[in-house]
PDB file of N, CA, C and O in Angstrom:
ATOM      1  N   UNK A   1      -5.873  -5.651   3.042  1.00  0.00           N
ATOM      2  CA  UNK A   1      -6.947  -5.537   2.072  1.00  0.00           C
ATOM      3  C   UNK A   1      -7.313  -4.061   1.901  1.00  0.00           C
ATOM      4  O   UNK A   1      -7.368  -3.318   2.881  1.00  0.00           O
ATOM      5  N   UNK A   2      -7.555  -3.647   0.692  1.00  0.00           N
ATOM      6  CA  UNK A   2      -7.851  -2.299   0.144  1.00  0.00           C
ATOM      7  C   UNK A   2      -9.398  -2.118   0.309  1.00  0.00           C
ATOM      8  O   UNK A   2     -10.015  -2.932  -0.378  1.00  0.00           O
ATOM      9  N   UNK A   3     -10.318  -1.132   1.151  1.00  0.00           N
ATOM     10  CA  UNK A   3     -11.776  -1.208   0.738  1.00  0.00           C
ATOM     11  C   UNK A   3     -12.204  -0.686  -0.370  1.00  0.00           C
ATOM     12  O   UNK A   3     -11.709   0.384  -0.724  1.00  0.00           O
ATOM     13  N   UNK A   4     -13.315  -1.375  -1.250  1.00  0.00           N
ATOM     14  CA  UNK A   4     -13.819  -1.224  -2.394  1.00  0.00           C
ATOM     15  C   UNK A   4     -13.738  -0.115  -2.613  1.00  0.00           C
ATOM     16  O   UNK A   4     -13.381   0.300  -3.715  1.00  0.00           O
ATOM     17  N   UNK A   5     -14.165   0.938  -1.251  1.00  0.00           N
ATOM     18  CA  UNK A   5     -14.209   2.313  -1.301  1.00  0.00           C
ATOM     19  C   UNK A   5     -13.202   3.053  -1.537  1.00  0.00           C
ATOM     20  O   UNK A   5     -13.509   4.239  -1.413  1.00  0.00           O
ATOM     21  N   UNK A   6     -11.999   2.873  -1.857  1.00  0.00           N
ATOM     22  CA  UNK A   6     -10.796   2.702  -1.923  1.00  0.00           C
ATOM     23  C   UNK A   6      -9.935   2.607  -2.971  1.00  0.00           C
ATOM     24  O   UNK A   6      -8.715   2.757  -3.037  1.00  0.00           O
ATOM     25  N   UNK A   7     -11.112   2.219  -4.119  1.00  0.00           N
ATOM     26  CA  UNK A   7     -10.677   1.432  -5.285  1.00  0.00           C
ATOM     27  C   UNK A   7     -11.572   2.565  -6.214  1.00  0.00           C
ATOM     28  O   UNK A   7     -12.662   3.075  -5.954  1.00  0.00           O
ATOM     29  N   UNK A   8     -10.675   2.754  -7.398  1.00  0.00           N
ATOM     30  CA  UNK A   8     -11.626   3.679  -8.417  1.00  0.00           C
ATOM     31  C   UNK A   8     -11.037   3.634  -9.831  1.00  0.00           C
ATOM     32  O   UNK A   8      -9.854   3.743 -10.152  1.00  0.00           O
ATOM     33  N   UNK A   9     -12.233   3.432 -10.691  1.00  0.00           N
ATOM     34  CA  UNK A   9     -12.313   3.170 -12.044  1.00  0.00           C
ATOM     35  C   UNK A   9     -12.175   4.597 -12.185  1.00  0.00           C
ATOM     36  O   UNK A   9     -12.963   5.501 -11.908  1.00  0.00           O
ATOM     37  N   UNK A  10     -10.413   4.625 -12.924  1.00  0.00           N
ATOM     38  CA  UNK A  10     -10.028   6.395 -13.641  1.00  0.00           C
ATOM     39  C   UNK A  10     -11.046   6.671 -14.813  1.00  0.00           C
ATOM     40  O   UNK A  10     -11.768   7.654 -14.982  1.00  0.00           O
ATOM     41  N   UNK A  11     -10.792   4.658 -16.163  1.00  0.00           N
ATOM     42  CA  UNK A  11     -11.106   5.538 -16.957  1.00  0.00           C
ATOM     43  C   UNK A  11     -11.477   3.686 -17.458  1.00  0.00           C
ATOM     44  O   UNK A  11     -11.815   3.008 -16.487  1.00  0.00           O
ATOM     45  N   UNK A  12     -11.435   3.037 -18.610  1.00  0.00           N
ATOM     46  CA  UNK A  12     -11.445   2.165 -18.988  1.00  0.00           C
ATOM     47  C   UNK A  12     -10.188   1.153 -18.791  1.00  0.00           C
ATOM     48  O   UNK A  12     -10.152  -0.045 -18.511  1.00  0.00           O
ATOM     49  N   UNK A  13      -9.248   2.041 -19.029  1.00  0.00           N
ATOM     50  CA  UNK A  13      -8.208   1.171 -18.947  1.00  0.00           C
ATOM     51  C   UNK A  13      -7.260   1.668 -17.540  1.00  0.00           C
ATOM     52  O   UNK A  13      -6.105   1.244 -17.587  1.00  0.00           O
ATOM     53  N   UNK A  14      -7.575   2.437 -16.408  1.00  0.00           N
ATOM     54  CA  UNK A  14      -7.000   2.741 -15.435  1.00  0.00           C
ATOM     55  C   UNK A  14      -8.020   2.768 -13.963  1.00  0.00           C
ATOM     56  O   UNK A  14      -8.951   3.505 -13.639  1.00  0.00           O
ATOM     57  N   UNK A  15      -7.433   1.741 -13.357  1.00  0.00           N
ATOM     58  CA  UNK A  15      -7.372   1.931 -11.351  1.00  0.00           C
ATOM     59  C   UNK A  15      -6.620   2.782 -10.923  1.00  0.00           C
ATOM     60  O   UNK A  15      -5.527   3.123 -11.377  1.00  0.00           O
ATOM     61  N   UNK A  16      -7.389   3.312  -9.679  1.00  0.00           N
ATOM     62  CA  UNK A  16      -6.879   4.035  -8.854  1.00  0.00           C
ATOM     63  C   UNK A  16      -7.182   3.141  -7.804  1.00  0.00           C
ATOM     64  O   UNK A  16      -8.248   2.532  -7.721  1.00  0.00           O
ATOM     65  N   UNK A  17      -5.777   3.019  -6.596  1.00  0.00           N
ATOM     66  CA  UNK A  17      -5.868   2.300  -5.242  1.00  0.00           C
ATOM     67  C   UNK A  17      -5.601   3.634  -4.487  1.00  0.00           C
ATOM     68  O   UNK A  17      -4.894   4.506  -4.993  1.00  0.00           O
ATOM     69  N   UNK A  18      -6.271   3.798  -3.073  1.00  0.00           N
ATOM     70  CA  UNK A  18      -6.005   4.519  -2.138  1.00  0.00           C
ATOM     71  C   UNK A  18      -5.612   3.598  -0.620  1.00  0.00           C
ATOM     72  O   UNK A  18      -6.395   2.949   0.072  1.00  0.00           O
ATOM     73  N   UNK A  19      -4.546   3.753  -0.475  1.00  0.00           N
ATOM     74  CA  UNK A  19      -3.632   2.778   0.847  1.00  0.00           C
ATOM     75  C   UNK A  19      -3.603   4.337   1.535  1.00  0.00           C
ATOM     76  O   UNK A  19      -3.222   5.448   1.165  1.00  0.00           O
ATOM     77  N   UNK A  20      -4.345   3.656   2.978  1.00  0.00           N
ATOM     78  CA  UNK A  20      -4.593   4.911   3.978  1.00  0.00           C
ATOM     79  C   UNK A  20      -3.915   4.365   5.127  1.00  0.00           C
ATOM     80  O   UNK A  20      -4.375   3.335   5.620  1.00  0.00           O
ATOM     81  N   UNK A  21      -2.545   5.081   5.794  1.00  0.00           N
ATOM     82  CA  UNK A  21      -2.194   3.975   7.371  1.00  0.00           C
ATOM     83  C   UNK A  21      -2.694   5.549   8.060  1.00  0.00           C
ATOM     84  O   UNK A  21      -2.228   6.665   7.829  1.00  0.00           O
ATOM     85  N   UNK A  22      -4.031   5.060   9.153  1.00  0.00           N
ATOM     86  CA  UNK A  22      -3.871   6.753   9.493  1.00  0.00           C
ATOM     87  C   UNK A  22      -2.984   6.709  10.800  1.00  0.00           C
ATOM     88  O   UNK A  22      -1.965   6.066  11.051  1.00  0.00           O
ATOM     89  N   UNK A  23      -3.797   7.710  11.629  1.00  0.00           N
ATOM     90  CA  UNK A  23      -3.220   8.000  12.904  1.00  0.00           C
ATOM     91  C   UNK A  23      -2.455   6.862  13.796  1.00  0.00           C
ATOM     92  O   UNK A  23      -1.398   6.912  14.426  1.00  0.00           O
ATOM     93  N   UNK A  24      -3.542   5.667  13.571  1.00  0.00           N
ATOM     94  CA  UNK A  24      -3.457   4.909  14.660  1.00  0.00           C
ATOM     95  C   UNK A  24      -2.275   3.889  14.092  1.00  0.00           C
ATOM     96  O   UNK A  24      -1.501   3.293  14.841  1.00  0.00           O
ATOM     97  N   UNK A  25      -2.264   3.789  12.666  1.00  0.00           N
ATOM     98  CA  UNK A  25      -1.506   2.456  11.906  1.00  0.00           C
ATOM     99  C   UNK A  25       0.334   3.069  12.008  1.00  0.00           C
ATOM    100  O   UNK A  25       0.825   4.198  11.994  1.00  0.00           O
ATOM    101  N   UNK A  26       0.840   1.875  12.094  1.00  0.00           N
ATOM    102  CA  UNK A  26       2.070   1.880  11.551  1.00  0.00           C
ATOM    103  C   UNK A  26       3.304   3.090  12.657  1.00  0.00           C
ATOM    104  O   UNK A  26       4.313   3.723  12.348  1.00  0.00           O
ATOM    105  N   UNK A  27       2.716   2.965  13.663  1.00  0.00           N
ATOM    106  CA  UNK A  27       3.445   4.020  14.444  1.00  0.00           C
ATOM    107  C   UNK A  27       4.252   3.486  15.241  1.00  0.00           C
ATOM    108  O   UNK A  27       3.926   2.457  15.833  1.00  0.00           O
ATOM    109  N   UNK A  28       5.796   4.222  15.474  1.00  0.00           N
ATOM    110  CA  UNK A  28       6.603   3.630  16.148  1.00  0.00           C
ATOM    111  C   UNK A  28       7.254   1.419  16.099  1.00  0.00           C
ATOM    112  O   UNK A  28       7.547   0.619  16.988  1.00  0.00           O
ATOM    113  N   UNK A  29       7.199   1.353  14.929  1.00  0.00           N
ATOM    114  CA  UNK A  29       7.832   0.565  14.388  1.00  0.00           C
ATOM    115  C   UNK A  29       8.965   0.001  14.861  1.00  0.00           C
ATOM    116  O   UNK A  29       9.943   0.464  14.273  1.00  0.00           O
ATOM    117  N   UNK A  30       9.342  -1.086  15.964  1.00  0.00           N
ATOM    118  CA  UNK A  30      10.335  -1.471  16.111  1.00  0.00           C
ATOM    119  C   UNK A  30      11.508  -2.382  16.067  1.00  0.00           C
ATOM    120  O   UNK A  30      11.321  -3.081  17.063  1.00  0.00           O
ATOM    121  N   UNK A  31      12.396  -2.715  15.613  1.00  0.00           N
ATOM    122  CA  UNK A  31      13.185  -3.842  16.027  1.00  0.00           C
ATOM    123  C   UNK A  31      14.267  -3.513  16.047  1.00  0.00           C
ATOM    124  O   UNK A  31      14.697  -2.497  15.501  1.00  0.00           O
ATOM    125  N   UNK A  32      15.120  -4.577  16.891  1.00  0.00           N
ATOM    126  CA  UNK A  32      16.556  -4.649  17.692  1.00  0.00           C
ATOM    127  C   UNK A  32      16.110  -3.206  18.744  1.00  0.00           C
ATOM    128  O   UNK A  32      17.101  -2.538  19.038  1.00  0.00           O
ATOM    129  N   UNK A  33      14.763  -2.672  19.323  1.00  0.00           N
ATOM    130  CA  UNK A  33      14.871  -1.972  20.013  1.00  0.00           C
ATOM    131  C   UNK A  33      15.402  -0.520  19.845  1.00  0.00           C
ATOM    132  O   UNK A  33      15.855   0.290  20.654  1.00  0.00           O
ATOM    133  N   UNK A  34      15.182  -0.481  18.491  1.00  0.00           N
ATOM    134  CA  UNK A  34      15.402   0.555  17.747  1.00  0.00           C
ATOM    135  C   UNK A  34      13.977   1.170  16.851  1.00  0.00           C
ATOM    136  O   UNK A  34      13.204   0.332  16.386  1.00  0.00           O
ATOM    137  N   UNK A  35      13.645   2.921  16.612  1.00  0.00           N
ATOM    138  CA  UNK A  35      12.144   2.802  15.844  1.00  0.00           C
ATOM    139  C   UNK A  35      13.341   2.410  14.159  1.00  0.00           C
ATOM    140  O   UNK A  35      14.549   2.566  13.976  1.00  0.00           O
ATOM    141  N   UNK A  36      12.148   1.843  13.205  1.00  0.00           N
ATOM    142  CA  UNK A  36      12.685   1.772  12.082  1.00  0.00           C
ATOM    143  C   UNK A  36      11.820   2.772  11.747  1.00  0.00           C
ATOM    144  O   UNK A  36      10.871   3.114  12.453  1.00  0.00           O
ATOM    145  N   UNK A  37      12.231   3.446  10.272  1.00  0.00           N
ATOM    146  CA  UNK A  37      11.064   4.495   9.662  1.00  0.00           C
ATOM    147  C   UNK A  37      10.582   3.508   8.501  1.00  0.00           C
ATOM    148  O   UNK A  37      10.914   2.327   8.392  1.00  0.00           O
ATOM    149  N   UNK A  38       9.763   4.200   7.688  1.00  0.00           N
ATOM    150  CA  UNK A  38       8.736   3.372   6.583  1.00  0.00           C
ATOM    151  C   UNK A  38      10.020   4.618   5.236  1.00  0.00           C
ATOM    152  O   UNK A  38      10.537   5.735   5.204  1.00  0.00           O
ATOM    153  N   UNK A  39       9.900   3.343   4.400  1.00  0.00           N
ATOM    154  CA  UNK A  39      11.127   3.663   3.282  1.00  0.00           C
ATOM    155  C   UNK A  39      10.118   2.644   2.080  1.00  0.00           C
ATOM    156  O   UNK A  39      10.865   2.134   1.245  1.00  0.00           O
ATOM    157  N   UNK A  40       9.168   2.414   1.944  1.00  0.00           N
ATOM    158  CA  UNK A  40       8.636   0.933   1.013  1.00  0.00           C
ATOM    159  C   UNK A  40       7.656   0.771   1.219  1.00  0.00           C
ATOM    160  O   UNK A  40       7.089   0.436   2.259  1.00  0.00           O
ATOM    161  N   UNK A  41       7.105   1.110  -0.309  1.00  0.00           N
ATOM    162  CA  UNK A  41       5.634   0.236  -0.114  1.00  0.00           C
ATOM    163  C   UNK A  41       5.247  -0.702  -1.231  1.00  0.00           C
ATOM    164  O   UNK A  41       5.973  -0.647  -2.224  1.00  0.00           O
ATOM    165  N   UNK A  42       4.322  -1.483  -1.253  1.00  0.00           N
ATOM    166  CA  UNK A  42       4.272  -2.599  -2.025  1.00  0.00           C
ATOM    167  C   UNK A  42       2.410  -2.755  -2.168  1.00  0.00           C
ATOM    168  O   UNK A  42       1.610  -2.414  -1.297  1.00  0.00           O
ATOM    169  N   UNK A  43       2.126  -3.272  -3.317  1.00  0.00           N
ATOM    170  CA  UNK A  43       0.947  -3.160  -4.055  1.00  0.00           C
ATOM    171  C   UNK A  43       0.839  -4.754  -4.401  1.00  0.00           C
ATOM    172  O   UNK A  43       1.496  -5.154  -5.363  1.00  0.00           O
ATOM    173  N   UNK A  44       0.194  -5.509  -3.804  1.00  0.00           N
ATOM    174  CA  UNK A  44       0.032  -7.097  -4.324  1.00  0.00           C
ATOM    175  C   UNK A  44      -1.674  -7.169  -4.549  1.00  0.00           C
ATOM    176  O   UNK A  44      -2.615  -6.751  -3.875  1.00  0.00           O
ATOM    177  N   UNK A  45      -1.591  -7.821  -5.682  1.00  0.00           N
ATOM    178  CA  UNK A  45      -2.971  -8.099  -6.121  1.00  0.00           C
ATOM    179  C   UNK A  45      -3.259  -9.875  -5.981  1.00  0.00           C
ATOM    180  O   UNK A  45      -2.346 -10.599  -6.377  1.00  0.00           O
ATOM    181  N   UNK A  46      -4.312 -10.419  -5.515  1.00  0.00           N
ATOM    182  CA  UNK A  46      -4.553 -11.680  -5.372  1.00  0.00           C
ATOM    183  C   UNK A  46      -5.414 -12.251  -6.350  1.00  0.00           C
ATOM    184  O   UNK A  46      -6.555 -12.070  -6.777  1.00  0.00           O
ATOM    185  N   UNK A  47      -4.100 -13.279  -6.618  1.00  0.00           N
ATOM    186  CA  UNK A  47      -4.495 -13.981  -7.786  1.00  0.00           C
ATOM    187  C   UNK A  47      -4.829 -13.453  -9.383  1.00  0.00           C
ATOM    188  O   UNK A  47      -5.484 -14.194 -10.116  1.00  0.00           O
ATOM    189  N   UNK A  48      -4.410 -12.322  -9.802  1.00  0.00           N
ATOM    190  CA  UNK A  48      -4.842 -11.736 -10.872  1.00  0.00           C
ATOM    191  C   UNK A  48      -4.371 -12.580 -11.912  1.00  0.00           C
ATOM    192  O   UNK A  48      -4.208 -11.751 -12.808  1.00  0.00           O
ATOM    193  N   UNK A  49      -4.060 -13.622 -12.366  1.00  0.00           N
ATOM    194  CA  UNK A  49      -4.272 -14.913 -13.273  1.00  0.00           C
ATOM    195  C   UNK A  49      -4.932 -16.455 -13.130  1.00  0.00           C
ATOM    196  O   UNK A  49      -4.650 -17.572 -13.564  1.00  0.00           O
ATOM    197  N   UNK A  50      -5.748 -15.999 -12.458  1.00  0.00           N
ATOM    198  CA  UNK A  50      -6.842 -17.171 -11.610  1.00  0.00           C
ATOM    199  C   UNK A  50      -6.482 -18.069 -11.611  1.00  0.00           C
ATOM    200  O   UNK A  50      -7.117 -18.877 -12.289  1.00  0.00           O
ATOM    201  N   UNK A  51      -5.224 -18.583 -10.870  1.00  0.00           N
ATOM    202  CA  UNK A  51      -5.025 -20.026 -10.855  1.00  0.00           C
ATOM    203  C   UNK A  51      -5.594 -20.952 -10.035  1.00  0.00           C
ATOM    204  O   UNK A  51      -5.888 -20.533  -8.916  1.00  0.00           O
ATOM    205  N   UNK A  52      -5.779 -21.840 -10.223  1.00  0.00           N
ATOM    206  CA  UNK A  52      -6.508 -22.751  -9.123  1.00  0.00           C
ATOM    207  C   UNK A  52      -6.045 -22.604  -7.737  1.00  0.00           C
ATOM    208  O   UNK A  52      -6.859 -22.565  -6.814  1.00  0.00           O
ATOM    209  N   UNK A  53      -4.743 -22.517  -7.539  1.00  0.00           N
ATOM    210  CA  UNK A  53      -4.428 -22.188  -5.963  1.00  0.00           C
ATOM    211  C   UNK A  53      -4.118 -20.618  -6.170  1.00  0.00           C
ATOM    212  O   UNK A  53      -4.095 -20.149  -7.308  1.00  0.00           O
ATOM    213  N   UNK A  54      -3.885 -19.840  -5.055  1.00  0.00           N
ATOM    214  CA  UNK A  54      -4.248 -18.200  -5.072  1.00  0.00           C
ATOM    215  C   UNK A  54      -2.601 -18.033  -4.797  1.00  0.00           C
ATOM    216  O   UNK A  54      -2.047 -18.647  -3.885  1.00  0.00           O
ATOM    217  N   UNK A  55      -1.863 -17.091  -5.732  1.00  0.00           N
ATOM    218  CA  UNK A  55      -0.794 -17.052  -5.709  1.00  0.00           C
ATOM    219  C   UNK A  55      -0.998 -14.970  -5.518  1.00  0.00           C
ATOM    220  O   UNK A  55      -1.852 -14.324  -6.124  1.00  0.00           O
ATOM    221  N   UNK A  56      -0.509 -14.689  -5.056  1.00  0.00           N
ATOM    222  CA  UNK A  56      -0.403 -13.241  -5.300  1.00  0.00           C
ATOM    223  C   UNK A  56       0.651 -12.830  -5.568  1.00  0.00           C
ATOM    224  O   UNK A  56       1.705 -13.383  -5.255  1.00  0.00           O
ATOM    225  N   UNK A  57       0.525 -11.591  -6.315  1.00  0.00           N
ATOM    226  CA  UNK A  57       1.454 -11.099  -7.524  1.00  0.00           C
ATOM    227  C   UNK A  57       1.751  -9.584  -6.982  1.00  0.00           C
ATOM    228  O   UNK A  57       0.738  -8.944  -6.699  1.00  0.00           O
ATOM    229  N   UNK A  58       2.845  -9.014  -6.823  1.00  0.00           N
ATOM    230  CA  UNK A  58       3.487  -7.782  -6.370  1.00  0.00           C
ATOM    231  C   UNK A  58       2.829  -6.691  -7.693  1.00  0.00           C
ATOM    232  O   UNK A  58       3.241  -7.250  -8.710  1.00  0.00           O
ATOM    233  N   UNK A  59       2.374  -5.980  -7.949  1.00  0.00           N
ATOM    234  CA  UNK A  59       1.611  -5.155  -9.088  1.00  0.00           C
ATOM    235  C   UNK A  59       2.449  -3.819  -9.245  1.00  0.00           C
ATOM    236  O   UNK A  59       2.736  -3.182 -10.259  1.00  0.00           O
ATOM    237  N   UNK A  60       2.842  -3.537  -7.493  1.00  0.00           N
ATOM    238  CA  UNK A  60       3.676  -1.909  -8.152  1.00  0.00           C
ATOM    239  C   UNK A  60       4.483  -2.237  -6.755  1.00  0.00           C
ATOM    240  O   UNK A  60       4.066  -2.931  -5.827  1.00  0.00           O
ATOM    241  N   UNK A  61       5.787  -1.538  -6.852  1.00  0.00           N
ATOM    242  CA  UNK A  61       6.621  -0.978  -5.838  1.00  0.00           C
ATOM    243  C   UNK A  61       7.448   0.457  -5.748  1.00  0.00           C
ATOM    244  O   UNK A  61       8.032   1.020  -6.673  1.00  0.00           O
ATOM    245  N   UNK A  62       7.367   0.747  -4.814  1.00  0.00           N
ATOM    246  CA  UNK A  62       7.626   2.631  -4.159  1.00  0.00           C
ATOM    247  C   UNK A  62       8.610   2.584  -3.255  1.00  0.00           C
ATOM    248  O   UNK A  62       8.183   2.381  -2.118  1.00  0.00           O
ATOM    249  N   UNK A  63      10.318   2.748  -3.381  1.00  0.00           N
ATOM    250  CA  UNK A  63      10.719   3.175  -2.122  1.00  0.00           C
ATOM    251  C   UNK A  63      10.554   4.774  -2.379  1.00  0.00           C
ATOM    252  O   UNK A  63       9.976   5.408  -3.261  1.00  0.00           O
ATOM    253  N   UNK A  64      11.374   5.191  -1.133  1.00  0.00           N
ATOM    254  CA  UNK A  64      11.207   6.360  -0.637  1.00  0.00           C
ATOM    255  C   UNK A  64      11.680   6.598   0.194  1.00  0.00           C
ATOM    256  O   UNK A  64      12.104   5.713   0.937  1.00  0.00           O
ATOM    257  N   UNK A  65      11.881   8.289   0.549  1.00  0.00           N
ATOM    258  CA  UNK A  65      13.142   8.325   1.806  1.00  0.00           C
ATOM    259  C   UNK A  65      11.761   8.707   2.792  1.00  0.00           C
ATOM    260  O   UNK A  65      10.614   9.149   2.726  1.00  0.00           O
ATOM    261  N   UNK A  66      12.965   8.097   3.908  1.00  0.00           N
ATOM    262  CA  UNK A  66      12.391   7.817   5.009  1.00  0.00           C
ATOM    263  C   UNK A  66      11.537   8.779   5.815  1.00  0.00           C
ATOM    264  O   UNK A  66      11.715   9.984   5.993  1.00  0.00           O
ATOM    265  N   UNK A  67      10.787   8.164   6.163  1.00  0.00           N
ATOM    266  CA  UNK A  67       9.888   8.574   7.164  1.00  0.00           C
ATOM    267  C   UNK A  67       9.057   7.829   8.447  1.00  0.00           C
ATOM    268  O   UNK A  67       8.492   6.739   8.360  1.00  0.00           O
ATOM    269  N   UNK A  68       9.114   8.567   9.490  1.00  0.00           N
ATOM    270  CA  UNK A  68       9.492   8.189  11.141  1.00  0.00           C
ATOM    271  C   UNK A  68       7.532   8.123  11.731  1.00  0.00           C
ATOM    272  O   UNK A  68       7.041   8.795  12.637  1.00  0.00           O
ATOM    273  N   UNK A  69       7.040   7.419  11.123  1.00  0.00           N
ATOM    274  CA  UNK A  69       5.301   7.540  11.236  1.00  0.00           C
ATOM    275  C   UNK A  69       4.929   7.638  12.829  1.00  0.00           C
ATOM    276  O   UNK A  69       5.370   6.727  13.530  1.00  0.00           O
ATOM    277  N   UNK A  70       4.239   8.554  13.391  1.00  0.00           N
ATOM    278  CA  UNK A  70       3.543   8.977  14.459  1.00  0.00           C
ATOM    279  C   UNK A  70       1.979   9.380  14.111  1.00  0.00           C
ATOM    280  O   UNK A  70       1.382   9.800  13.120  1.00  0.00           O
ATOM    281  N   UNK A  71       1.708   9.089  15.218  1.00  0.00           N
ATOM    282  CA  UNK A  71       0.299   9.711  15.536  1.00  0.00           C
ATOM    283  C   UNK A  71       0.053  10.704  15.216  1.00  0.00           C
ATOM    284  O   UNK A  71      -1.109  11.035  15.452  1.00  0.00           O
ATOM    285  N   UNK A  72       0.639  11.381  14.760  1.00  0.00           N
ATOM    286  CA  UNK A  72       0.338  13.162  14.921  1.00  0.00           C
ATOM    287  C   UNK A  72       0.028  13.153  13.214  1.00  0.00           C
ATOM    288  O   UNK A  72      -0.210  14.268  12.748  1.00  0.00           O
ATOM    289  N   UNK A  73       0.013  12.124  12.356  1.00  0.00           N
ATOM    290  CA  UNK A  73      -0.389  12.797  10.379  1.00  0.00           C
ATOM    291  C   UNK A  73      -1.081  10.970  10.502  1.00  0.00           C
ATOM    292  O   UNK A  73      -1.165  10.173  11.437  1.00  0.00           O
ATOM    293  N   UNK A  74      -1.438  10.921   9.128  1.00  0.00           N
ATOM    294  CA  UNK A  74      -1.669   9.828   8.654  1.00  0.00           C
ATOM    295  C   UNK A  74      -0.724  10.182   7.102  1.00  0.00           C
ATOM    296  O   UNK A  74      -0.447  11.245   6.545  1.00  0.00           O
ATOM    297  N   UNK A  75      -0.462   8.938   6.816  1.00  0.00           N
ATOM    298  CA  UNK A  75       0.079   8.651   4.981  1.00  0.00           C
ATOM    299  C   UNK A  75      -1.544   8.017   4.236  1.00  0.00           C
ATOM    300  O   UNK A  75      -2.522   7.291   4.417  1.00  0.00           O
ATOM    301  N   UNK A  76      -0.982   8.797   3.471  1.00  0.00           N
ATOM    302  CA  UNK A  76      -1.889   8.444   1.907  1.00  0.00           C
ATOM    303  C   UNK A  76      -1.151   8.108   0.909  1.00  0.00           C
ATOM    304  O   UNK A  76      -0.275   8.920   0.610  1.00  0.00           O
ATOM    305  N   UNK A  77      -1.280   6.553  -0.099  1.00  0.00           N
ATOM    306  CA  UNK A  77      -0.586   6.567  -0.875  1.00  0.00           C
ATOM    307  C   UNK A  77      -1.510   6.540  -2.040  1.00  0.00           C
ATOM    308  O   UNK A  77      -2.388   5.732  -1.736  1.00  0.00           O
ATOM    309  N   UNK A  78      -1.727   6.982  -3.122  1.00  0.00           N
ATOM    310  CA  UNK A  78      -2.189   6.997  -4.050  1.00  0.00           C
ATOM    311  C   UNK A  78      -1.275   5.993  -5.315  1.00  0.00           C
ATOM    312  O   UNK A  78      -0.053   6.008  -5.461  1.00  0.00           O
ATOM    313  N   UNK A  79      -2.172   5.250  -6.041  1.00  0.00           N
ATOM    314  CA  UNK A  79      -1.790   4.426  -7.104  1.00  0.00           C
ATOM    315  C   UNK A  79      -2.771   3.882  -8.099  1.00  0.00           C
ATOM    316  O   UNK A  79      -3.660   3.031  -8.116  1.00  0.00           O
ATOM    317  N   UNK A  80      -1.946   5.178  -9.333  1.00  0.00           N
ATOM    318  CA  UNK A  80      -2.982   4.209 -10.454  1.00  0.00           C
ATOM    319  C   UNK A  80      -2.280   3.519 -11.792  1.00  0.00           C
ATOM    320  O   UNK A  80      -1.351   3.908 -12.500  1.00  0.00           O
ATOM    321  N   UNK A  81      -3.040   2.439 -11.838  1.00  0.00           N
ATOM    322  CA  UNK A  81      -2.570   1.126 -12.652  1.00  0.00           C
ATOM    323  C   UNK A  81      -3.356   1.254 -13.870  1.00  0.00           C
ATOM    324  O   UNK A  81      -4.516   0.853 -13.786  1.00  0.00           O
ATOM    325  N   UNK A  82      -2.909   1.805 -15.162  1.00  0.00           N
ATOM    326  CA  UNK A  82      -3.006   1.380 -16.358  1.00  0.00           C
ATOM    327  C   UNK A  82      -2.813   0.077 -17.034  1.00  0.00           C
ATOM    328  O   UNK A  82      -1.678  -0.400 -17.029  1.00  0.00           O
ATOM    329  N   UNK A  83      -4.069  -0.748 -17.791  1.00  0.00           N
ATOM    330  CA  UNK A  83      -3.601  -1.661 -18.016  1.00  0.00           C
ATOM    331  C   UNK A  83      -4.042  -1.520 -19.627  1.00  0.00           C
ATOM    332  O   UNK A  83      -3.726  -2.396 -20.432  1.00  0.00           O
TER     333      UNK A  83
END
C-alpha cells in the first residue's frame, strides 16, 4: 500500500505515486541461496473499475538493470499517471 502522503495531485488530469523501499526494505533478497538483485517494478491499483469483487489491475511497469539493494541507500521510485 502507497501512503496518501505518497500520493499527489500534479495537475487535473495527472498522479504522482512515490514507492519508497528504504534502508531497512528489500535487502539481500534470496533464493536457491543465491542474493537476487531488484530488475522490476510494478504499479497495481485496486479495483479501479469498481467491480463488485476487487480485482486489481497492473497500472504501470519498469524493468531496469539491476540492482543489488543494501542497507547502506534507500530506492525511490517516482510515477506519474496521466489520465
Amino acid at each position: 500500500m502507497i501512503p496518501f502522503s505518497h500520493v499527489t495531485r500534479v495537475n487535473d488530469t495527472s498522479v504522482r505515486y512515490t514507492i519508497v523501499l528504504d534502508e531497512d526494505s528489500a535487502n539481500n533478497i534470496q533464493r536457491d541461496s543465491a542474493d537476487r538483485p531488484l530488475n522490476e517494478i510494478g504499479l497495481f491499483m485496486k479495483n479501479p473499475q469498481g467491480r463488485s469483487s476487487d480485482a486489481s489491475l497492473l497500472i504501470a511497469y519498469r524493468k531496469f538493470s539491476d540492482i543489488t539493494k543494501a542497507s547502506d541507500f534507500a530506492l525511490v521510485f517516482r510515477w506519474t499517471i496521466n489520465f
